[in-house]
GUBAGU-434456 format. One line per field, with one value per residue (C-alpha): y, z, x; residue in one letter; residue number from 1. Coordinates in nm, 3 decimals. Layout:
N
c2 = [Y/...] .
c3 = [Z/...] .
c1 = [X/...] .
r = [A/...] .
k = [NUM/...] .
***
This chain:
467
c2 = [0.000/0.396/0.588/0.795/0.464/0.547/0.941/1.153/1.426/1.692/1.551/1.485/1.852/1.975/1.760/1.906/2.242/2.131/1.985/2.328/2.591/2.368/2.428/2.743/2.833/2.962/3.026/2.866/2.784/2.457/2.364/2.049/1.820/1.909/1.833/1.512/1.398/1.492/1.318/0.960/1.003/0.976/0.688/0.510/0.579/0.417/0.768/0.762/1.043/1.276/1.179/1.297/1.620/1.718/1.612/1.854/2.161/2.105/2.057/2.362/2.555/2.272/2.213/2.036/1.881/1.490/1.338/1.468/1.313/0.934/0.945/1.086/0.774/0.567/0.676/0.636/0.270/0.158/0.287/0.049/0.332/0.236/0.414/0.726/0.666/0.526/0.852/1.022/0.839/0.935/1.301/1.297/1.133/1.394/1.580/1.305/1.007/0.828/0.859/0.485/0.511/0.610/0.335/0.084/0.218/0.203/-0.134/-0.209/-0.045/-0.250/-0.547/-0.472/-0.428/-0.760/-0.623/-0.816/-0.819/-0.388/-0.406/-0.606/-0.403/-0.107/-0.262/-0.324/0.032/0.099/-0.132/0.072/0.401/0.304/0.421/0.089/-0.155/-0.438/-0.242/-0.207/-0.542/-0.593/-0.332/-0.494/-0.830/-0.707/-0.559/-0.913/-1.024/-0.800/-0.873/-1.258/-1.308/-1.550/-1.715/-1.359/-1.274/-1.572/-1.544/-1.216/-1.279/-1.593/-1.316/-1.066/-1.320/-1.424/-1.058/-1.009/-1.407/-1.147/-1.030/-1.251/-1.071/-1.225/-1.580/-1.532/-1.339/-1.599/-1.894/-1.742/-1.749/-2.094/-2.167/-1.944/-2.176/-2.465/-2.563/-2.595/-2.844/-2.630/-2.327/-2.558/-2.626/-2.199/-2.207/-2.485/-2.348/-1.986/-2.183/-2.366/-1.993/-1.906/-2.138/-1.898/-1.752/-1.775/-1.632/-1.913/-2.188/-2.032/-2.019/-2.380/-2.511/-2.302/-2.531/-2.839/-2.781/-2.723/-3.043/-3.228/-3.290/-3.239/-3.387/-3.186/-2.883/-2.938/-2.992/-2.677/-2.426/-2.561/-2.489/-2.117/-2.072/-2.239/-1.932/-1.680/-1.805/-1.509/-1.607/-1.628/-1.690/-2.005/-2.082/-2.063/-2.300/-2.543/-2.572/-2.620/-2.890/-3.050/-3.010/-3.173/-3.480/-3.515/-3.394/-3.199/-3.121/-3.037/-2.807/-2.671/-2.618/-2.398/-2.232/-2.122/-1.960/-1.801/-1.626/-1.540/-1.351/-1.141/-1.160/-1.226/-1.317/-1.469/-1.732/-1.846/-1.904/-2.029/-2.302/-2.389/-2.442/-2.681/-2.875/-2.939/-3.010/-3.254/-3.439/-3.447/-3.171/-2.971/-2.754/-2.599/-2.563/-2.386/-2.206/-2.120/-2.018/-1.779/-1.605/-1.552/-1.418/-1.121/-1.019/-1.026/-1.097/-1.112/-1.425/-1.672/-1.947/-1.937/-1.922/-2.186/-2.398/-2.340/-2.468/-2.795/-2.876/-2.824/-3.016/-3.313/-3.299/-3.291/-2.992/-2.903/-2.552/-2.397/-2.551/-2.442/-2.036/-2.058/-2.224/-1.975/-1.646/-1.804/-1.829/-1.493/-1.357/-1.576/-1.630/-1.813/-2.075/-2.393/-2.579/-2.420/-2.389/-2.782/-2.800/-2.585/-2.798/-3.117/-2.955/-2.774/-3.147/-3.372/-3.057/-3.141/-2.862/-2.978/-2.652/-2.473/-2.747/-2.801/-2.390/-2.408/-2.711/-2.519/-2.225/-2.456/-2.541/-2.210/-2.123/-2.414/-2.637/-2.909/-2.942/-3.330/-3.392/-3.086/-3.313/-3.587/-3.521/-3.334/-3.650/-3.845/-3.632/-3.623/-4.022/-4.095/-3.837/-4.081/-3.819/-4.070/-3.935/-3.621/-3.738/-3.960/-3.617/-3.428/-3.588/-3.616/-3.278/-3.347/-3.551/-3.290/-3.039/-3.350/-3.656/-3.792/-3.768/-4.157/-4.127/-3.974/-4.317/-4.526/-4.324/-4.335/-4.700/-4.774/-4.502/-4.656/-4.988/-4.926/-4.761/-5.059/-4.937/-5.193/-5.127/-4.779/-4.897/-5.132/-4.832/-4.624/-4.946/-5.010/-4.596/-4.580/-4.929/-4.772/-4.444/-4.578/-4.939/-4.893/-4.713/-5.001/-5.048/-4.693/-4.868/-5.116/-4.848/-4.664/-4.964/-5.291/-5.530/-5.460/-5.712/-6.009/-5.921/-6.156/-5.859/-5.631/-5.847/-6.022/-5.709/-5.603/-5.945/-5.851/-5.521/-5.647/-5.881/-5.651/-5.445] .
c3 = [0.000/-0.057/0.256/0.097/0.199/0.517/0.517/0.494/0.208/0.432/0.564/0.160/0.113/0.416/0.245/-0.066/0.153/0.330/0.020/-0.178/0.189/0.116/-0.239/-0.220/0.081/0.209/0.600/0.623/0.993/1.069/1.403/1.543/1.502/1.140/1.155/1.338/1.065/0.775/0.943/0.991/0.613/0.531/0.805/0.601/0.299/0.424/0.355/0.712/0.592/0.496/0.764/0.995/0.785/0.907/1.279/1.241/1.107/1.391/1.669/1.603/1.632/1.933/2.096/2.385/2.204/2.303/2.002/1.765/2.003/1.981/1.581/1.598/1.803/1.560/1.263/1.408/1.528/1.171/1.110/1.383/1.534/1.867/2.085/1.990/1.961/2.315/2.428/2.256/2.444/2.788/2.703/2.624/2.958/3.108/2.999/3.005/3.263/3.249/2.830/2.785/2.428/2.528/2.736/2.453/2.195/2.456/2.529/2.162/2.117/2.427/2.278/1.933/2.150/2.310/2.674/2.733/3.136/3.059/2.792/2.985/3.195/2.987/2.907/3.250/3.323/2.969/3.071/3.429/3.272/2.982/2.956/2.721/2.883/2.587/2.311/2.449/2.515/2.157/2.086/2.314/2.134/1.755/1.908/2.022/1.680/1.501/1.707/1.584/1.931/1.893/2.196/2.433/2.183/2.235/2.593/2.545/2.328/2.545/2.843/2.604/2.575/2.934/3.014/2.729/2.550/2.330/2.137/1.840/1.658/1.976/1.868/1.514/1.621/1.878/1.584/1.377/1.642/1.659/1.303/1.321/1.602/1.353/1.641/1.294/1.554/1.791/1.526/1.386/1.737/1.755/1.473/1.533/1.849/1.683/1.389/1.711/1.855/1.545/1.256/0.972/1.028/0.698/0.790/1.058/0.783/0.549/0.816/0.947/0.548/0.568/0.925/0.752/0.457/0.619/0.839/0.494/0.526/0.164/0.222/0.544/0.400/0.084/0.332/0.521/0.237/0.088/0.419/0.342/0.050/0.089/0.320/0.115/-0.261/-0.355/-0.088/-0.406/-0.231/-0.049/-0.397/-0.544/-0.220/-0.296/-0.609/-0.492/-0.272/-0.557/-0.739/-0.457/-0.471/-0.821/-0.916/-1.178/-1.398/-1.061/-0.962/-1.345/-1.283/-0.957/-1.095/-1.444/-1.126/-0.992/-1.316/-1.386/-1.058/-1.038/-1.401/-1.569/-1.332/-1.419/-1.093/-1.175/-1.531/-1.441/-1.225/-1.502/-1.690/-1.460/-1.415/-1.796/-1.800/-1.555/-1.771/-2.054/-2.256/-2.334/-2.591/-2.325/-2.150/-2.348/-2.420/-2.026/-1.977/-2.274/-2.153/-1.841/-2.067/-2.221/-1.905/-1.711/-1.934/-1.660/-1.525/-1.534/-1.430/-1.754/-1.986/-1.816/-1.861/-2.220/-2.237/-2.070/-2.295/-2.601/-2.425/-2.350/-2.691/-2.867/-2.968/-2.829/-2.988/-2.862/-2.519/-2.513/-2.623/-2.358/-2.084/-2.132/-2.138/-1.791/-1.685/-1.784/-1.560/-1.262/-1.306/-0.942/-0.994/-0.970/-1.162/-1.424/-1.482/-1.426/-1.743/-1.960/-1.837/-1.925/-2.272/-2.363/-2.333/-2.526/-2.817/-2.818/-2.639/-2.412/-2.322/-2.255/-2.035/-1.806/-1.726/-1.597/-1.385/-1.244/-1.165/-1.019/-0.793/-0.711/-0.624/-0.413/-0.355/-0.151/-0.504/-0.515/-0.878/-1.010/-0.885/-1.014/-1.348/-1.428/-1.336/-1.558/-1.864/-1.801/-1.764/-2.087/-2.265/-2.217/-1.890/-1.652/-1.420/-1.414/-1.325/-1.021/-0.916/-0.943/-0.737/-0.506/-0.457/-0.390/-0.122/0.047/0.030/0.206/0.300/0.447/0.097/0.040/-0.333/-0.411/-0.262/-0.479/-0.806/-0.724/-0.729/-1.049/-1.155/-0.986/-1.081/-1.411/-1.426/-1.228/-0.908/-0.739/-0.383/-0.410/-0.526/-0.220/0.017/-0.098/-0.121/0.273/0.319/0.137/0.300/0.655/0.534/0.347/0.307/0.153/-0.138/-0.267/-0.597/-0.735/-0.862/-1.048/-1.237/-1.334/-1.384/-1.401/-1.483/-1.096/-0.994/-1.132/-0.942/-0.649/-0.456/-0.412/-0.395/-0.110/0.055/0.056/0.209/0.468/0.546/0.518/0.765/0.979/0.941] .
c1 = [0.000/0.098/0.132/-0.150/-0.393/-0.339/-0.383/-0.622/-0.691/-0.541/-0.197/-0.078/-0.218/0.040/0.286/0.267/0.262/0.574/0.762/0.706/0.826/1.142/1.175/1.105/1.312/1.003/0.898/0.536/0.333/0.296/0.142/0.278/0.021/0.025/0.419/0.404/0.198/0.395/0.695/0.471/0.384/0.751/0.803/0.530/0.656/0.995/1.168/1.370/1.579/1.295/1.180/1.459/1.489/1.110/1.209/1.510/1.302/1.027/1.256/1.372/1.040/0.916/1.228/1.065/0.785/0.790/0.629/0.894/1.161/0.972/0.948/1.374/1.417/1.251/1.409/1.751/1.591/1.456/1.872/2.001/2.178/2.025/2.293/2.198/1.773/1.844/1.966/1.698/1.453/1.612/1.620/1.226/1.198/1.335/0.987/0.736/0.868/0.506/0.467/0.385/0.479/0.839/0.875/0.727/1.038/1.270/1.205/1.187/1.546/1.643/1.564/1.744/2.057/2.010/1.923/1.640/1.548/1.579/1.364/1.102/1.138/1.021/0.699/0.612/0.628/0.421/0.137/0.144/0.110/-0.152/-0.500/-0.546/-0.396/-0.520/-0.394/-0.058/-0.008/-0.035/0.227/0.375/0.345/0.394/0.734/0.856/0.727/0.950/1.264/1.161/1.090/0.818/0.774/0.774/0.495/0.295/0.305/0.166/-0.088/-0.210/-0.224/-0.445/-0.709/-0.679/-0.798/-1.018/-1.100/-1.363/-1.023/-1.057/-0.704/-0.533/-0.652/-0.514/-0.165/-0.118/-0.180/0.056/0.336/0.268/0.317/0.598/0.748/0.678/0.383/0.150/-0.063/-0.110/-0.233/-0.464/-0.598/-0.664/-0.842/-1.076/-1.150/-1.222/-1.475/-1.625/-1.711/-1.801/-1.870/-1.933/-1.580/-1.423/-1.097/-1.066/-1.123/-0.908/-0.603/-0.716/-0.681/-0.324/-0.222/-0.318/-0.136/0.179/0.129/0.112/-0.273/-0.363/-0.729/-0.830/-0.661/-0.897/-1.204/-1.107/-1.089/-1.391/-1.583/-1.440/-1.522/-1.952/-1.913/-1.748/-1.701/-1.516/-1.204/-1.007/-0.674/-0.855/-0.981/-0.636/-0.421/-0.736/-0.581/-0.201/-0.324/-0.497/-0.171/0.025/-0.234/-0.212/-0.535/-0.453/-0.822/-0.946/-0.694/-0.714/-1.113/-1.003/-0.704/-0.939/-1.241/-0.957/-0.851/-1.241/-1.249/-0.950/-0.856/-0.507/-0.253/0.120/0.166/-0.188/-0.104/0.223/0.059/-0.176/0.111/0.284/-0.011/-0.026/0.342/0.268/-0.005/0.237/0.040/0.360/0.146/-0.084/0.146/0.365/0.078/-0.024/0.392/0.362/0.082/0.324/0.574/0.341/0.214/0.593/0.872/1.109/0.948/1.234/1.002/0.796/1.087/1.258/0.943/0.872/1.221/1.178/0.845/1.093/1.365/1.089/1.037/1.385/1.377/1.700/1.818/1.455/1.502/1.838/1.770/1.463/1.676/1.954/1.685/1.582/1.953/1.968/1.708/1.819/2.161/2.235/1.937/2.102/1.793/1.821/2.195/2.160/1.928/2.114/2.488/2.282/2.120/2.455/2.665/2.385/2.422/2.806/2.881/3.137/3.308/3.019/2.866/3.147/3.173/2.806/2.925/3.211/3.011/2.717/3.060/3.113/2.748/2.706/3.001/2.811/2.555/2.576/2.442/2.679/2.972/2.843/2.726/3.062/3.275/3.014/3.081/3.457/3.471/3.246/3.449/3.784/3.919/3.914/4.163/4.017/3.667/3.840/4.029/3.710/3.549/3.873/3.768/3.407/3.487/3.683/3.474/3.158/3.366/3.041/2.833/2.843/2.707/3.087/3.234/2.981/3.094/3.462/3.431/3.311/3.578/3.872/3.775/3.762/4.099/4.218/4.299/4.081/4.265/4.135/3.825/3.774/3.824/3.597/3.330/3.391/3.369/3.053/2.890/2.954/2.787/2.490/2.462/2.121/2.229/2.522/2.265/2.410/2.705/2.545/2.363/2.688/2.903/2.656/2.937/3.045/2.761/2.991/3.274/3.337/3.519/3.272/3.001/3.222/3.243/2.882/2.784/3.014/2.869/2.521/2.585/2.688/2.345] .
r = [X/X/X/X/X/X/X/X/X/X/X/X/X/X/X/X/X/X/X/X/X/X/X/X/X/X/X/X/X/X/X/X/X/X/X/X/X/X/X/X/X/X/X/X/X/X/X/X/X/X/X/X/X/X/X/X/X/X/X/X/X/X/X/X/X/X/X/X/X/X/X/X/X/X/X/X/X/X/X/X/X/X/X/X/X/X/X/X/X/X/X/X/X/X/X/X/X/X/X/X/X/X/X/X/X/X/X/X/X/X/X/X/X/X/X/X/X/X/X/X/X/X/X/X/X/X/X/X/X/X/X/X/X/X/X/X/X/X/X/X/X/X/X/X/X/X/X/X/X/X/X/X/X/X/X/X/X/X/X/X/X/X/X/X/X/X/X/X/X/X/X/X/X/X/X/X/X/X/X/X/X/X/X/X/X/X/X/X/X/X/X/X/X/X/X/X/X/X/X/X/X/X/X/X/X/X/X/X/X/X/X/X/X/X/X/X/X/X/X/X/X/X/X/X/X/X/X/X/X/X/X/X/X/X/X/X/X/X/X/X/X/X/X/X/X/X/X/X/X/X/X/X/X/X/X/X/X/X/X/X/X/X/X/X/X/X/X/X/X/X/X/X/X/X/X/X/X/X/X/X/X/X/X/X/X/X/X/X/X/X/X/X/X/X/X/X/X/X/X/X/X/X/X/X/X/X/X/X/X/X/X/X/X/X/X/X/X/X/X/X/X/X/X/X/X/X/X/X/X/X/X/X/X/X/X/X/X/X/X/X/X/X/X/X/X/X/X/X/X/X/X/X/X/X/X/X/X/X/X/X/X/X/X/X/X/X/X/X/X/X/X/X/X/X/X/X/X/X/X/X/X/X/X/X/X/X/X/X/X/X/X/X/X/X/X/X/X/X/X/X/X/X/X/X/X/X/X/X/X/X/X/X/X/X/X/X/X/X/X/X/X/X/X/X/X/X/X/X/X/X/X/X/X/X/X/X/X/X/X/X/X/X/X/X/X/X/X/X/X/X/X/X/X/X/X/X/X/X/X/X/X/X/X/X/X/X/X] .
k = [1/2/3/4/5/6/7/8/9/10/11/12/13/14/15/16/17/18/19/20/21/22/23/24/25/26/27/28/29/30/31/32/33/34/35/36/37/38/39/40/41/42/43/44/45/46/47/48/49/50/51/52/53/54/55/56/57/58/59/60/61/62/63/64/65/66/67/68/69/70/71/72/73/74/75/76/77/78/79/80/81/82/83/84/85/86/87/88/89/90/91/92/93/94/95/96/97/98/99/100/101/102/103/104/105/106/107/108/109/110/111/112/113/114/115/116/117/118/119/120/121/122/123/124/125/126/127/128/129/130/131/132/133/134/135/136/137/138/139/140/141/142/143/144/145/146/147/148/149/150/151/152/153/154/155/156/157/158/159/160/161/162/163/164/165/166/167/168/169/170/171/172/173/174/175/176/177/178/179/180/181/182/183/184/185/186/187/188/189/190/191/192/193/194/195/196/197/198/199/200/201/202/203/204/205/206/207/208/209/210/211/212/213/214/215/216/217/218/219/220/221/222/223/224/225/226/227/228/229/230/231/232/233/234/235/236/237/238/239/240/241/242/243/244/245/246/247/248/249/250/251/252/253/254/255/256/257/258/259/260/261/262/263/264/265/266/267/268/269/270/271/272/273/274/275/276/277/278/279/280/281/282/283/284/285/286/287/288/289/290/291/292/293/294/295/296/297/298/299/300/301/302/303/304/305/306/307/308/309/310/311/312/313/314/315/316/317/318/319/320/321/322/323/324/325/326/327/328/329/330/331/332/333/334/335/336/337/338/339/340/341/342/343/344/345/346/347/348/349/350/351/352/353/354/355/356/357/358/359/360/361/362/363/364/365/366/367/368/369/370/371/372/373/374/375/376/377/378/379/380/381/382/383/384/385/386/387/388/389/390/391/392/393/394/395/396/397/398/399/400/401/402/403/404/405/406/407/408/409/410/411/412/413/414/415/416/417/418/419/420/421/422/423/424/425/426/427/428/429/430/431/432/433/434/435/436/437/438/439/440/441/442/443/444/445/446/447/448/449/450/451/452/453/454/455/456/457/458/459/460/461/462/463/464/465/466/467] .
***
């Protein structure tokens, strides 16, 4: 939202007042109300430094004015200079000792500096002083919530509807601590008890159909937002995680049908399409959903999502120099994304492309030098490309960088064994076999003819035994 959402017709008219005294070197009267509100227009439009510009000009015509010395403290907060907003604090205490809402920054600035019993502190004395008791313990609360202190804001949340249970907000701030926490049970719990107060709540569906989801209850989490939207069919966003869960349980025509109301309602919309497009790709229709990723493209061409999935329906198809320009305009807008640089290594070395495919693998390295499959598909290409030794000191270097990653002991044994060096073979067998016994079949799918050779099937007998 623009600050202007949340001000009235008359604060952006003293704005424009202020902005033009400035340009104009002028000498206009503002009282300072009127002030105080032109410097929380710039705090909500995150303008801290015009912000502190206004403080400036009315400190000098209020000097001792207390609001203006709270919003200089929270500028120089929202800064993380919290020495000095600290010691603006204690000067306007100096004036007003009881303000509750200079003891609610302090504590908040006492908090960012990691002084915690000080800080509480602080909001003991703000409860004492407020008129409002209720709504500033949820200041109190949304300050612990920004600090990503989620279980002080819980606890203060559970005491809000201790004194007031009426305070329905509490409920939902103190659910979303919990799923914050990762406590997803315990939010869902919240919520059911908020539909059991009130059945007809559709917010309390919707946010029950979120807690199930995250639990990994497709079906309830279905049920839930369904419940919503009998209630409210125009919950769109219920409408449209209905259809991710449908996704997630394979439903695709049904999640299709939900996506399609979704785009009826609100109209064009690029992750909509893009998920139609997936769910398509997933039914083996690569023309719709080619189709579905190029509407993506004409409404947000910097999408790297949609041209990286036209590219894969080409790719399923063999059409390898479309795939490939597609892959490499999604590269192009994301150029960290380790999927897709994947895709376009694997797609560059079936094209023949052998130079260019092993740079993307070195700078998948680079990017993330713990990326299993870039280790291992480089060595691949190196062995099958008659650089044997290099793929064995490759992945030398892989096992440096994880000696504990047993599929790198698997692959150097089919390697080592194949260059002869069946010693070194053997050890990394017994490494891998202590690591992950399970996984002994991912030699045989790299070197089958390992199967018939009384060694190593020797040794895994051992090891199984052992199990």
């Amino acid at each position: 939202m623009d600050a202007d959402d949340f001000l009235d017709e008359e604060t952006t008219s003293n704005v424009q007042r202020y902005e033009k005294m400035i340009r104009n070197k002028g000498n206009d009267y503002f009282d300072p109300e009127t002030l105080e509100a032109i410097i929380e227009f710039y705090l909500l439009k995150d303008k801290p430094k015009k912000a502190l510009e206004v403080i400036y000009y009315a400190e000098d015509l209020y000097p001792s004015y207390t609001s203006f010395m709270i919003q200089k403290a929270e500028v120089f907060g929202a800064l993380e200079k919290y020495d000095e907003a600290l010691e603006i604090v204690e000067k306007a205490e100096l004036y007003e000792p009881f303000n509750p809402d200079l003891m609610l920054i302090k504590g908040e600035l006492l908090l960012n500096t990691e002084s915690f019993e000080e800080a509480e502190e602080c909001f003991e004395r703000a409860l004492l002083n407020s008129d409002e008791r209720i709504n500033m313990l949820f200041e109190i609360a949304y300050v612990y919530q920004d600090c990503d202190l989620y279980s002080k804001a819980l606890e203060k949340f559970e005491q809000i509807i201790e004194e007031n249970p009426e305070a329905e907000q509490a409920y939902y701030e103190l659910a979303n601590c919990q799923d914050l926490l990762g406590r997803f049970e315990e939010s869902a719990a919240i919520y059911q008890k908020l539909i059991d107060a009130d059945p007809y709540s559709s917010n309390a569906w919707y946010n029950l159909g979120v807690a199930y989801s995250k639990m990994g209850l497709r079906k309830e989490a279905i049920d839930a937002f369904d419940y919503c939207l009998v209630i409210e069919d125009d919950y769109v966003v219920a409408r449209f995680n209905k259809a991710n869960e449908l996704v997630e349980l394979g439903e695709y025509e049904k999640a299709l049908t939900e996506y399609q109301i979704v785009l009826d309602k609100e109209g064009p919309d690029s992750i909509t399409y893009c998920n139609m497009a997936g769910c398509y790709e997933r039914m083996n229709n690569n023309n719709l959903s080619r189709d579905y990723y190029r509407k993506v493209t004409k409404l947000n061409p910097n999408i790297a999502e949609a041209w990286f999935g036209i590219g894969l329906t080409y790719d399923k198809e063999g059409h390898n120099k479309e795939a490939l320009n597609h892959y490499k305009r999604a590269v192009l807008l994301e150029p960290e994304n380790t999927e897709y640089l994947i895709a376009l290594a694997e797609l560059e070395y079936r094209m023949g492309n052998l130079e260019e495919a092993e740079e993307l693998y070195r700078k998948l390295i680079e990017l993330d030098p713990i990326d299993m499959e870039a280790w291992l598909d480089w060595s691949l290409i190196l062995f099958s490309e008659g650089q044997k030794e290099t793929a064995v000191e490759l992945l030398m270097e892989a096992v440096k960088v994880e000696p504990a990653c047993h599929q790198y002991h698997y692959r150097l044994v089919c390697y080592l064994y194949e260059l002869g060096l069946k010693a070194q073979a053997q050890q990394h067998l017994e490494a891998a076999l202590t690591l992950n016994f399970d996984d002994h079949f991912l030699m045989f799918e790299v070197t089958p003819l390992l199967k018939e050779q009384s060694e190593i099937v020797n040794l895994i007998e051992l090891y199984k035994n052992k199990e």
